[in-house]
MIBARO-472085 format. One record per residue: residue in one letter; x, y, z of N, C-alpha, C in turn; residue number from 1; chain. Coordinates in steps of 0.1 Angstrom, whole numbers, padded with zeros to 4 digits. Example, Ala and Ser with C-alpha at 12.3 -4.5 7.8 and 13.67 -1.06 7.14 Angstrom:
REM MIBARO-472085
- A|0132|-0057|0078|0123|-0045|0078|0132|-0033|0078|1|A
- S|0128|-0022|0071|0137|-0011|0071|0129|0000|0079|2|A
***
This chain:
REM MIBARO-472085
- X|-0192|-0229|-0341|-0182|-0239|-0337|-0168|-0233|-0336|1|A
- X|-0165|-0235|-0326|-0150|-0229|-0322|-0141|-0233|-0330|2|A
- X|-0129|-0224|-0334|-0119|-0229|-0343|-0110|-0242|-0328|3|A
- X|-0099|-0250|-0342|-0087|-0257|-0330|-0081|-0248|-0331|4|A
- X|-0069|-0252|-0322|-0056|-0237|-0320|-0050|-0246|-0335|5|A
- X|-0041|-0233|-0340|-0030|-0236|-0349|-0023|-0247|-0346|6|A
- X|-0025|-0257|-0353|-0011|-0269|-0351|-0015|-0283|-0361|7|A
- X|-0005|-0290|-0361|-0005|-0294|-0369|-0014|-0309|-0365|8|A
- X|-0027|-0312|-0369|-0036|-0323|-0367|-0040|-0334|-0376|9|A
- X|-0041|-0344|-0376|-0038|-0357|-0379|-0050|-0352|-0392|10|A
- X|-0041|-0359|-0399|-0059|-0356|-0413|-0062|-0369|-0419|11|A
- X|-0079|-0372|-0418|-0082|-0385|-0419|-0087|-0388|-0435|12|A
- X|-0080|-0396|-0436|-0080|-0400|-0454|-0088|-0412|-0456|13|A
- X|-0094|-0412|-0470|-0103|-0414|-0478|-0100|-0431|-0474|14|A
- X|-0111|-0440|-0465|-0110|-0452|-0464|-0101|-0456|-0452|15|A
- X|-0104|-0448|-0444|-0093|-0451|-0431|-0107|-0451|-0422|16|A
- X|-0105|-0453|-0412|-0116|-0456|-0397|-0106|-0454|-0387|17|A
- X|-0110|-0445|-0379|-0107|-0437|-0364|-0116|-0443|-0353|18|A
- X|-0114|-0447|-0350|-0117|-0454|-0331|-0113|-0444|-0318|19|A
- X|-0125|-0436|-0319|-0126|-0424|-0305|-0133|-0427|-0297|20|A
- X|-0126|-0423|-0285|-0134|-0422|-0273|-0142|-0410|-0272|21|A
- X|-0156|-0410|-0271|-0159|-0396|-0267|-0160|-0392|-0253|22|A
- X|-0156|-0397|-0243|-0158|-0398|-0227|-0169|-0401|-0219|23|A
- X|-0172|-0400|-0213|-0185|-0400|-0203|-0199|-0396|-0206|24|A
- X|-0198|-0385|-0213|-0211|-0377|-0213|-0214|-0367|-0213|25|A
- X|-0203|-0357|-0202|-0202|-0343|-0209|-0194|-0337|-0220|26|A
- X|-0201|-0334|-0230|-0199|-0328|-0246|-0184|-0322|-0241|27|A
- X|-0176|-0312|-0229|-0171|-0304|-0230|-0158|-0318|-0224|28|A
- X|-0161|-0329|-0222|-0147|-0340|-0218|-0144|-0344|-0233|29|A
- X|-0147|-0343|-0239|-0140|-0346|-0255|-0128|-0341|-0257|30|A
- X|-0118|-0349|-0265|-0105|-0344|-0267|-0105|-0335|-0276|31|A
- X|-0096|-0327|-0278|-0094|-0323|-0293|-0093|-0329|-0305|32|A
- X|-0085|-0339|-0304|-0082|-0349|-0313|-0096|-0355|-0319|33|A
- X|-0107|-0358|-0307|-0112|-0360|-0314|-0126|-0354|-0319|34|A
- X|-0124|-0340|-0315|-0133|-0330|-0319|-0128|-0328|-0339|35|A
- X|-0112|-0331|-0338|-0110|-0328|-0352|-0114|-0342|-0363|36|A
- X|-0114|-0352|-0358|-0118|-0363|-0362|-0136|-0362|-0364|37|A
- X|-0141|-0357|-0361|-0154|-0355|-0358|-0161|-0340|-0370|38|A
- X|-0153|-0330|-0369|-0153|-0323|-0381|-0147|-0331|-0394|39|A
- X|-0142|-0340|-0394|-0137|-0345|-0413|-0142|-0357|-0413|40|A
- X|-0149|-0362|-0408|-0155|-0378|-0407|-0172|-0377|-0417|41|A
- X|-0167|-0387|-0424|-0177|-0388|-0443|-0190|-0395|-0430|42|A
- X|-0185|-0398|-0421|-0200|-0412|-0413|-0193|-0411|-0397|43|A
- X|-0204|-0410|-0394|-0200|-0414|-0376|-0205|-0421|-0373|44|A
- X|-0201|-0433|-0368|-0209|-0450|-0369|-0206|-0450|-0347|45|A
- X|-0217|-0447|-0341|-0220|-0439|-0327|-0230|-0453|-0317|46|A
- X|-0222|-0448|-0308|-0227|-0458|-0295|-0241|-0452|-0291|47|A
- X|-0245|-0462|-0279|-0257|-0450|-0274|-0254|-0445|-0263|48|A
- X|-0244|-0442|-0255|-0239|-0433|-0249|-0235|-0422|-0255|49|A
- X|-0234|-0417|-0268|-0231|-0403|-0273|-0243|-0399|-0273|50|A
- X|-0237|-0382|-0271|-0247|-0376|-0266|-0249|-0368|-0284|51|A
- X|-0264|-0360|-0285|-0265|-0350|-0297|-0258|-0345|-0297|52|A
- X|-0257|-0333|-0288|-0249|-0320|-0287|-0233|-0326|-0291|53|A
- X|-0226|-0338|-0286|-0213|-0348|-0294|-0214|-0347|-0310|54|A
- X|-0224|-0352|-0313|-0230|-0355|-0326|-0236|-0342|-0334|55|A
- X|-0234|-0329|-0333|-0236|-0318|-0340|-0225|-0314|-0342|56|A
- X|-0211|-0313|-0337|-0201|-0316|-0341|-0199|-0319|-0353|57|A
- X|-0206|-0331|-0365|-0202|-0334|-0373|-0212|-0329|-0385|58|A
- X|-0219|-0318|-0387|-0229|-0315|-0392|-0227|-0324|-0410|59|A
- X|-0214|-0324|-0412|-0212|-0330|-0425|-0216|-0347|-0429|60|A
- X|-0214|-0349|-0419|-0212|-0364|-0416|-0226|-0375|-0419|61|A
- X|-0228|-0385|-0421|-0239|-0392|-0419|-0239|-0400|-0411|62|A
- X|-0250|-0403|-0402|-0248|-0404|-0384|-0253|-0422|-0391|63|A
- X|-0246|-0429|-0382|-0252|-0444|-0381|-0248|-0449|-0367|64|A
- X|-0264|-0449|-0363|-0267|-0456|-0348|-0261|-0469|-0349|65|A
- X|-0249|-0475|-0337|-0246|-0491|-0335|-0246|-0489|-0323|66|A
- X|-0257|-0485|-0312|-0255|-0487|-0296|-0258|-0500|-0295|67|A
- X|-0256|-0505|-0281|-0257|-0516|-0274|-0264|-0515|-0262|68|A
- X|-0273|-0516|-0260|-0277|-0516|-0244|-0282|-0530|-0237|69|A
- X|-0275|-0530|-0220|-0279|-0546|-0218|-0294|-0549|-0216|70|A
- X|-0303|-0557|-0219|-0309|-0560|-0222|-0322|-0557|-0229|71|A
- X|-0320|-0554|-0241|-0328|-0537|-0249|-0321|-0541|-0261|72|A
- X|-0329|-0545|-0271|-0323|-0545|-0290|-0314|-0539|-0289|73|A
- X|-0304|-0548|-0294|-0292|-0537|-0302|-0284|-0544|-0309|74|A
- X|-0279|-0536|-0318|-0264|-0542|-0326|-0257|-0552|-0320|75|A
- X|-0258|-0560|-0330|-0249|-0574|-0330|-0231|-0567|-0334|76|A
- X|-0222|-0572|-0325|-0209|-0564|-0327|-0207|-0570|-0338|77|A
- X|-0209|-0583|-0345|-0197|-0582|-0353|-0206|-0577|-0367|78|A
- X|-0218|-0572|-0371|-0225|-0566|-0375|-0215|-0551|-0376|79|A
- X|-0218|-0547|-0365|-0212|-0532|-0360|-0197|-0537|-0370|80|A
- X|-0192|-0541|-0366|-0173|-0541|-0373|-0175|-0551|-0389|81|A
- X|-0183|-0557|-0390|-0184|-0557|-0407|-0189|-0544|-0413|82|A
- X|-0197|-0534|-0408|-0200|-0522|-0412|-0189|-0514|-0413|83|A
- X|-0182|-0514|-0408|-0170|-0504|-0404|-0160|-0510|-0419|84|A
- X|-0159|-0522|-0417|-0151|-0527|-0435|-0156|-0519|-0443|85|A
- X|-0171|-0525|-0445|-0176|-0522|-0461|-0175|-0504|-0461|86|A
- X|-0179|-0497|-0452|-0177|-0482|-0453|-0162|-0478|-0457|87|A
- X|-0154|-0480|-0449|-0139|-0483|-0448|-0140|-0482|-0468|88|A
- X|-0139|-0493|-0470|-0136|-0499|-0483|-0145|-0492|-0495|89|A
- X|-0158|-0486|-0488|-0163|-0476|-0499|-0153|-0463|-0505|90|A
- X|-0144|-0460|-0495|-0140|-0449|-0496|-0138|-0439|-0487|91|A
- X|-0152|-0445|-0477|-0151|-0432|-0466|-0143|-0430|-0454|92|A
- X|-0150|-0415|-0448|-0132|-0416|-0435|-0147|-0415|-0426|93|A
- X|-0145|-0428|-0421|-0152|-0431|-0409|-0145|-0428|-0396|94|A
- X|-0156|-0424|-0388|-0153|-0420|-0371|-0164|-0433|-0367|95|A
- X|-0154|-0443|-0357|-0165|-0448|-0349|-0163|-0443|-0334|96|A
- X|-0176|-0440|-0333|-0170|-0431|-0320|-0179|-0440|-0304|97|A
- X|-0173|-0439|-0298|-0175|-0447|-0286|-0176|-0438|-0273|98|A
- X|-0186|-0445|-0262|-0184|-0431|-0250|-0173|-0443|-0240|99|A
- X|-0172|-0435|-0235|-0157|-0434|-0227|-0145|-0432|-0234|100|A
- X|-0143|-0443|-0230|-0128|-0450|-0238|-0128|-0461|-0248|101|A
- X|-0124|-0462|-0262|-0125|-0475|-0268|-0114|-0483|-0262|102|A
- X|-0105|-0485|-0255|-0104|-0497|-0252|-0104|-0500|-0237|103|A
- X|-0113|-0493|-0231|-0118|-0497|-0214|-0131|-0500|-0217|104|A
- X|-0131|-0514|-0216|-0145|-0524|-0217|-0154|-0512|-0229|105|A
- X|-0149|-0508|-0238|-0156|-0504|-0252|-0154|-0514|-0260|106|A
- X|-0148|-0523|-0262|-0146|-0534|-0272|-0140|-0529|-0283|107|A
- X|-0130|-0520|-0279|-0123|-0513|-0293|-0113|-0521|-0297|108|A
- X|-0105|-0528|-0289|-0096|-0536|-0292|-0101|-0548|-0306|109|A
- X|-0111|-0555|-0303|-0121|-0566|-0307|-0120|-0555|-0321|110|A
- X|-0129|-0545|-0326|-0129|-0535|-0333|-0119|-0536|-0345|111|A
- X|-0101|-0533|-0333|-0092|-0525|-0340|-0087|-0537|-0348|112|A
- X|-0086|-0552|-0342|-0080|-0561|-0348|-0083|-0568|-0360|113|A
- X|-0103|-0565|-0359|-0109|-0565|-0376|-0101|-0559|-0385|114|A
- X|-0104|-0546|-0384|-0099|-0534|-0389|-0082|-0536|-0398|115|A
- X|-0072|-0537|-0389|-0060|-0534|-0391|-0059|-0553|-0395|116|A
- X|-0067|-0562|-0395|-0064|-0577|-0405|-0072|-0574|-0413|117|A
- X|-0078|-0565|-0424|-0084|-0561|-0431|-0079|-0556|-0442|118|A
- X|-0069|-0544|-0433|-0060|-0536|-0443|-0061|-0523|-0444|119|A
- X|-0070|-0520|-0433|-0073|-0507|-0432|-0068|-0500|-0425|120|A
- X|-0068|-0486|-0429|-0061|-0474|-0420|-0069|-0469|-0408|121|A
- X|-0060|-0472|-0398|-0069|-0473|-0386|-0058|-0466|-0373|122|A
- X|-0067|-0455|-0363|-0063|-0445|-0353|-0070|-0447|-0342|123|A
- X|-0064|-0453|-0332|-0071|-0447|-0321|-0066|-0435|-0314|124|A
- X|-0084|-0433|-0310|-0084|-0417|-0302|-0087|-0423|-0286|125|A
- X|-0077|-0418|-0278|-0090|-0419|-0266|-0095|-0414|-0259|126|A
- X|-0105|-0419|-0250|-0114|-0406|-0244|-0112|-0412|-0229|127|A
- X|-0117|-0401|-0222|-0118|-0401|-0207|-0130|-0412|-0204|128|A
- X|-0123|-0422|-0196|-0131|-0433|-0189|-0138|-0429|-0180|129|A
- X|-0154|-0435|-0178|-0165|-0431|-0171|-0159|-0435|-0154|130|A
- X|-0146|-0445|-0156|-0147|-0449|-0143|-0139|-0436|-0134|131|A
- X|-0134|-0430|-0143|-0119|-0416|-0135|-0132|-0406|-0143|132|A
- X|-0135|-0399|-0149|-0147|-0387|-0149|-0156|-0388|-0143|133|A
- X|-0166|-0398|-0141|-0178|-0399|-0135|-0178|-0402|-0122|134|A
- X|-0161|-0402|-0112|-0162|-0402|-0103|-0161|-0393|-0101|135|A
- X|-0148|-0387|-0105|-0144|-0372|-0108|-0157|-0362|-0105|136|A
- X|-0164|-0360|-0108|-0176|-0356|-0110|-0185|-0353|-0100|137|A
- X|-0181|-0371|-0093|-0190|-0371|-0079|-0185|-0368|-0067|138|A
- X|-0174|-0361|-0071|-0164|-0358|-0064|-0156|-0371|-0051|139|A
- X|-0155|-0380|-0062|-0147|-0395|-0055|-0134|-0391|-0067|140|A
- X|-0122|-0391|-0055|-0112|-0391|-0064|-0107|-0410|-0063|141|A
- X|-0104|-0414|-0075|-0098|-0429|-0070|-0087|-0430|-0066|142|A
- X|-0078|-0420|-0064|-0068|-0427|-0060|-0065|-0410|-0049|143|A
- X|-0058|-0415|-0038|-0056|-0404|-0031|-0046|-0410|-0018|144|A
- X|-0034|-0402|-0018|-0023|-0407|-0011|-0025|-0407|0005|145|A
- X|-0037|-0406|0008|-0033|-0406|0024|-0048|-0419|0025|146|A
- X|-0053|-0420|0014|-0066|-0430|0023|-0062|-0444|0009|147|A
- X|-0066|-0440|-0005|-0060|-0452|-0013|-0052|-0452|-0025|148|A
- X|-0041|-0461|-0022|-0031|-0459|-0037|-0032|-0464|-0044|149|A
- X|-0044|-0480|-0045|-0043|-0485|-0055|-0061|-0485|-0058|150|A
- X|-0062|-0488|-0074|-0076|-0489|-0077|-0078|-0502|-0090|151|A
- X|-0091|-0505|-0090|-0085|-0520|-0096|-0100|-0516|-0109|152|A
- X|-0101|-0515|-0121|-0113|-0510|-0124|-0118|-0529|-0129|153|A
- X|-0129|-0530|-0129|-0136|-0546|-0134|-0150|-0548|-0138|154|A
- X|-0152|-0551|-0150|-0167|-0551|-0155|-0173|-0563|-0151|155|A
- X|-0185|-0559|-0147|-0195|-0564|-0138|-0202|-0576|-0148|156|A
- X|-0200|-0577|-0162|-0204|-0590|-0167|-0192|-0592|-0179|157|A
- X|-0193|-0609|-0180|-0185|-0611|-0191|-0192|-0613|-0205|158|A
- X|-0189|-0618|-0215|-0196|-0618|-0228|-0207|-0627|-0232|159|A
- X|-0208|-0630|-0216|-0220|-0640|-0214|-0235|-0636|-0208|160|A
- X|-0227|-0622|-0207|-0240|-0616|-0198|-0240|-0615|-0182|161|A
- X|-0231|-0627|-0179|-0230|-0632|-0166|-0224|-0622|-0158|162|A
- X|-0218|-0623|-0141|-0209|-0623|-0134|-0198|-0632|-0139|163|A
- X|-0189|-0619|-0143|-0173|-0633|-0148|-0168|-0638|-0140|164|A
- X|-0165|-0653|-0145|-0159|-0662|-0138|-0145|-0662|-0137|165|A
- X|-0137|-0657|-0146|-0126|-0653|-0145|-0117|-0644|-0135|166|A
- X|-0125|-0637|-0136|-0121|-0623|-0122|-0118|-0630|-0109|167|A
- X|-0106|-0628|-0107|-0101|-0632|-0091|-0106|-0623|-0082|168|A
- X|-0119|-0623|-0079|-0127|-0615|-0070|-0120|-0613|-0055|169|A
- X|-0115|-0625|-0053|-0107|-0625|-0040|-0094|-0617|-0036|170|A
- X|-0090|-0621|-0044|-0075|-0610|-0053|-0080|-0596|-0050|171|A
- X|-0091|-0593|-0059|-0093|-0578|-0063|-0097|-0573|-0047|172|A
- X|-0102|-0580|-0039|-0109|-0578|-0025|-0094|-0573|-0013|173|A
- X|-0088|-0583|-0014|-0077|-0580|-0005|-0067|-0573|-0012|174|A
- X|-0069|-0570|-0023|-0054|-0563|-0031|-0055|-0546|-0034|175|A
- X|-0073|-0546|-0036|-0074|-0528|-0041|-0082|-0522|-0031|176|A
- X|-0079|-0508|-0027|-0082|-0504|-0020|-0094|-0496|-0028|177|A
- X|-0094|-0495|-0037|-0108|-0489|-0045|-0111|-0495|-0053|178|A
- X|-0121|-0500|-0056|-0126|-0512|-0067|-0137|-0507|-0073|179|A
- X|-0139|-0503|-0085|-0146|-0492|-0095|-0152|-0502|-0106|180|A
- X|-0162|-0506|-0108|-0172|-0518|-0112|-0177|-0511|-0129|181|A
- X|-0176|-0516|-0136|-0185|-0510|-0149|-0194|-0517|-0153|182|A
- X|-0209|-0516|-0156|-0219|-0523|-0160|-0223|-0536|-0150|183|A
- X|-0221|-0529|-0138|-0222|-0534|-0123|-0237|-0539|-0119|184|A
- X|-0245|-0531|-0125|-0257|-0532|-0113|-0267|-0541|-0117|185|A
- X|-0263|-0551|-0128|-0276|-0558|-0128|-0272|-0568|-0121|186|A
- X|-0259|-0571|-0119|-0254|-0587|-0107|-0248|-0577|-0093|187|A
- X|-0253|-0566|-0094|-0246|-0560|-0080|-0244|-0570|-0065|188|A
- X|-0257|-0576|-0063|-0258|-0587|-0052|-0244|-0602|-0049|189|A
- X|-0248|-0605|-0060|-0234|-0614|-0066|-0218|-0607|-0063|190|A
- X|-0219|-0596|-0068|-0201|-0588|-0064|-0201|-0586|-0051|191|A
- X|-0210|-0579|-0050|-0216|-0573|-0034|-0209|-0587|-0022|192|A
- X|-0216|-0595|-0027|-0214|-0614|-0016|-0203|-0615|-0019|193|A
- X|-0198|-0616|-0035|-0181|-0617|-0032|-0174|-0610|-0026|194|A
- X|-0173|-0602|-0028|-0162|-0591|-0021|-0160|-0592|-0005|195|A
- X|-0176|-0596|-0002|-0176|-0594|0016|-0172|-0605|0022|196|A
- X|-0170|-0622|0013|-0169|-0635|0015|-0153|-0633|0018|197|A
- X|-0150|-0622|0005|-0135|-0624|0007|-0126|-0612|0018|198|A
- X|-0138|-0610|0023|-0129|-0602|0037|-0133|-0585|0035|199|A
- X|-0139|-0578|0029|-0145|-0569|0029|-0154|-0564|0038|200|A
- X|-0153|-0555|0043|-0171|-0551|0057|-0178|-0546|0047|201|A
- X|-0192|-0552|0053|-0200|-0547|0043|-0209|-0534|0050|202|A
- X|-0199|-0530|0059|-0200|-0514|0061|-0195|-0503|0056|203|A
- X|-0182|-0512|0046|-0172|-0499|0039|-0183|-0492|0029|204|A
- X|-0178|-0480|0032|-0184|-0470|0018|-0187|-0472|0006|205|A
- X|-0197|-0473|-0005|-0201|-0470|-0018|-0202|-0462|-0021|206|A
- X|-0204|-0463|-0036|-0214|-0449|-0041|-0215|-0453|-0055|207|A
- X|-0230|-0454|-0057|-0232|-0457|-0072|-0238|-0445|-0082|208|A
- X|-0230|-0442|-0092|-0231|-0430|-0101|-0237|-0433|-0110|209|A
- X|-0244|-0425|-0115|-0259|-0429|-0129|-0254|-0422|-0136|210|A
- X|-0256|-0419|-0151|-0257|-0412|-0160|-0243|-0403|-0157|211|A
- X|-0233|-0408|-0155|-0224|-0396|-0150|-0218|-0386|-0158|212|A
- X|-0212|-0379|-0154|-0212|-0361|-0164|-0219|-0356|-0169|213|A
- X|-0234|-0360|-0168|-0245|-0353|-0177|-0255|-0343|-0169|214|A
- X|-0266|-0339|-0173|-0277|-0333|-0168|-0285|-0341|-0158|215|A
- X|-0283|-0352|-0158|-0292|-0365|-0150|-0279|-0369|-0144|216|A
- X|-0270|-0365|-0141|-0260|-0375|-0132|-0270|-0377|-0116|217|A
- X|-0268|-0390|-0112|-0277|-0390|-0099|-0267|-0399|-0092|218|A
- X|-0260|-0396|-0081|-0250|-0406|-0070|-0258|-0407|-0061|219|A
- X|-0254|-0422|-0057|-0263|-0431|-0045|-0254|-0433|-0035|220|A
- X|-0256|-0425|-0024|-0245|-0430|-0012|-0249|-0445|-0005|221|A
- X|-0242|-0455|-0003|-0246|-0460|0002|-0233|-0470|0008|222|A
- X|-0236|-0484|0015|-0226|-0495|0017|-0224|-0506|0006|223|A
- X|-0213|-0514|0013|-0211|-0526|0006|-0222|-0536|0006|224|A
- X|-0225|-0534|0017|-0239|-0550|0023|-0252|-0543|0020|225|A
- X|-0254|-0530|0017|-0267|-0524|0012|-0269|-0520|0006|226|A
- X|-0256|-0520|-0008|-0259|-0513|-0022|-0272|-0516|-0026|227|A
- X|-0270|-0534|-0029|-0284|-0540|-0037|-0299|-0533|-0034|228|A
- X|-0301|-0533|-0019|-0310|-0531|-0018|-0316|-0517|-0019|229|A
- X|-0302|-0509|-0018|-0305|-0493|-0016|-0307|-0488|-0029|230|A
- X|-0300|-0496|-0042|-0303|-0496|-0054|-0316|-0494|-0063|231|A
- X|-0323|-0509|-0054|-0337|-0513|-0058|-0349|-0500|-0054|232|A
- X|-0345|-0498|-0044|-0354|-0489|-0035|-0353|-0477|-0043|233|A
- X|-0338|-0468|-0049|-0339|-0460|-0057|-0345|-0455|-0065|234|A
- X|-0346|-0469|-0076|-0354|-0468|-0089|-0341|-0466|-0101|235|A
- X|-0329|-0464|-0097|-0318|-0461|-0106|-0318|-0472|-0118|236|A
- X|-0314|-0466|-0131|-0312|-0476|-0142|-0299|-0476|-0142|237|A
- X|-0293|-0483|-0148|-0278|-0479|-0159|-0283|-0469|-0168|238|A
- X|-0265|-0463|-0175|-0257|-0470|-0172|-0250|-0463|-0157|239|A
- X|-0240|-0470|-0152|-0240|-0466|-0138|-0223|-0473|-0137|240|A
- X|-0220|-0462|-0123|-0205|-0469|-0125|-0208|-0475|-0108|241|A
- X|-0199|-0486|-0102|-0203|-0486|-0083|-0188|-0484|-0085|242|A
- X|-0186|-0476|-0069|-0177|-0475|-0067|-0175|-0475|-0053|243|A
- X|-0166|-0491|-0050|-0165|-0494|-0037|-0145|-0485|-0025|244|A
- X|-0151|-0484|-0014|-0140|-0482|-0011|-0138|-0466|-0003|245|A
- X|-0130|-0472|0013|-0127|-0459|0017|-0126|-0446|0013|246|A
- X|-0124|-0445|0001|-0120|-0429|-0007|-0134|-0431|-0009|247|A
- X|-0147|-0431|-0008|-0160|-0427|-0013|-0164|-0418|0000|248|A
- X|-0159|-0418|0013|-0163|-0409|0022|-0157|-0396|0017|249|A
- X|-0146|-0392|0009|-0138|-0376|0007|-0154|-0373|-0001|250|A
- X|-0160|-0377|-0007|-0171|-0372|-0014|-0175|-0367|-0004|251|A
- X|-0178|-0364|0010|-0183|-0356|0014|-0178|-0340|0013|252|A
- X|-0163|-0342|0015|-0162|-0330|0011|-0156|-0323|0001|253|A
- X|-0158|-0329|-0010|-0154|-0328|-0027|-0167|-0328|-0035|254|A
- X|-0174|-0329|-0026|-0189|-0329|-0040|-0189|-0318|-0043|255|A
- X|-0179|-0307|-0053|-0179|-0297|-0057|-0192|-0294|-0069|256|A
- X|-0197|-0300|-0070|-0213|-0297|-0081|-0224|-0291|-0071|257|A
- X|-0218|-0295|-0060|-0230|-0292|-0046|-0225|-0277|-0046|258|A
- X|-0217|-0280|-0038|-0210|-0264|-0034|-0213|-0251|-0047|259|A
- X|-0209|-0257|-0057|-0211|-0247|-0067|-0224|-0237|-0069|260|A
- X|-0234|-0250|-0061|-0245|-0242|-0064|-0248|-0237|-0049|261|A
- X|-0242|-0237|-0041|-0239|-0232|-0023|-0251|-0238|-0015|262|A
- X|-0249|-0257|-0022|-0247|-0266|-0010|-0237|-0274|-0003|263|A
- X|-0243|-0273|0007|-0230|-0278|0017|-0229|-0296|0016|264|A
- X|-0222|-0299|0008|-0219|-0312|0010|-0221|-0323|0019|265|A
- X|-0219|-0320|0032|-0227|-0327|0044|-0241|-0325|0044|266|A
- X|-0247|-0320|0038|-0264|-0317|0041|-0273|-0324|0027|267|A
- X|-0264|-0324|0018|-0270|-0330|0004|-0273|-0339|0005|268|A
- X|-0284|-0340|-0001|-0295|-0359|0003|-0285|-0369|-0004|269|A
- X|-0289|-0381|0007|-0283|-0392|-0001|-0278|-0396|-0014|270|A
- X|-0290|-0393|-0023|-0290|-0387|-0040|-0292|-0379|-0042|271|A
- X|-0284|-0371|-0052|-0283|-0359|-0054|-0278|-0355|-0070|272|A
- X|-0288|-0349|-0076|-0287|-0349|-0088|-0274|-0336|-0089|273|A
- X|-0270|-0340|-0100|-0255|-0332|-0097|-0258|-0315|-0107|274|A
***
């Protein structure tokens, strides 16, 4: 285990809880911060987007699974944040660690407000969001000064499971020029119909990212009016990010995971495992 550089780092005391992001997926997008949070944590109370190799990091630690997956057993949140109390209040220096970011659609917020009306000592860390790495990655940058300057990120269900009703889908349609979806693809058809209702071609560019930063990252080229189907035909699961919008064509020539291995970006199949 690599030493940190000399400096002076936050030290987590006896009955405090830390709220980290671990990022996306690759072990090596972790912060420092919270690599050192992760060495002095009594419990790591862990999503199921962390990966092991995240989780050896803490050899001291005692690991407690609270993932969530959509439709697949899992932890009841407010289960997950009454656990974080009673640990808290045992004494220990809890890490709850989260992939991406705890407060981009991680529910850290929801989390922190238990927490700190509680009485507890409480830090957020944060981590790199799957929607800026795992594009990153696929070599889609989201924002880029000559095709789009603005990007609008929006999760694909609300706490109902549903397509949110709240989202000014129309708004987000005519206002962003890259629209970056989280936990998208089980109502993809539904966004897909909005977006194009509200004045979108449903020839503009996509690209839906699987597993992104990892060993299994798999990106799906496709359109707006043929994600759904090109989806189904795939076989792709979550979790997955879509990402609509003129800037998905520079992936042709930014798929730097291609090139690395000396393919040519134009010739790489539709899907392509990164």
């Amino acid at each position: 285990m690599f030493p940190l550089p000399n400096a002076q780092w936050p030290v987590m005391s006896p009955g405090a809880v830390w709220l980290c992001g671990a990022g996306p997926g690759d072990p090596g997008l972790l912060t420092l911060h919270a690599l050192n949070a992760l060495r002095q944590a009594d419990v790591v109370v862990y999503d199921a987007l962390v990966s092991q190799q995240i989780l050896d990091w803490a050899p001291q630690a005692e690991l407690e699974y609270a993932g969530k997956r959509g439709g697949k057993p899992s932890a009841q949140q407010e289960d997950i944040t009454d656990r974080l109390v009673v640990l808290a209040r045992q004494g220990k220096r809890v890490l709850r660690l989260k992939g991406g970011d705890p407060f981009v659609f991680g529910r850290g917020g929801e989390e922190a407000r238990v927490l700190i009306a509680a009485g507890i000592a409480t830090r957020i860390i944060p981590g790199i969001t799957a929607g800026i790495g795992g594009l990153a990655y696929a070599g889609i940058p989201v924002t880029h000064r000559e095709v789009n300057q603005a990007v609008t990120f929006v999760t694909g269900h609300d706490a109902s499971g549903e397509t949110p009703i709240s989202v000014d889908w129309t708004a987000i349609a005519q206002g962003s020029q890259m629209i970056v979806v989280y936990m998208g693809m089980k109502h993809v058809g539904q966004i897909a119909a909005k977006l194009i209702a509200a004045g979108r071609s449903p020839d503009e560019p996509a690209a839906v990212v699987v597993s992104a930063t990892t060993p299994q990252q798999r990106v799906l080229d496709t359109t707006l009016g043929t994600m759904e189907a090109d989806i189904a035909a795939s076989g792709l699961e979550p979790p997955a990010i879509l990402c609509i919008g003129e800037g998905v064509r520079l992936r042709h020539g930014l798929d730097w995971q291609a090139l690395a291995v000396g393919l040519s970006p134009a010739l790489r199949p539709a899907m392509a495992a990164s």
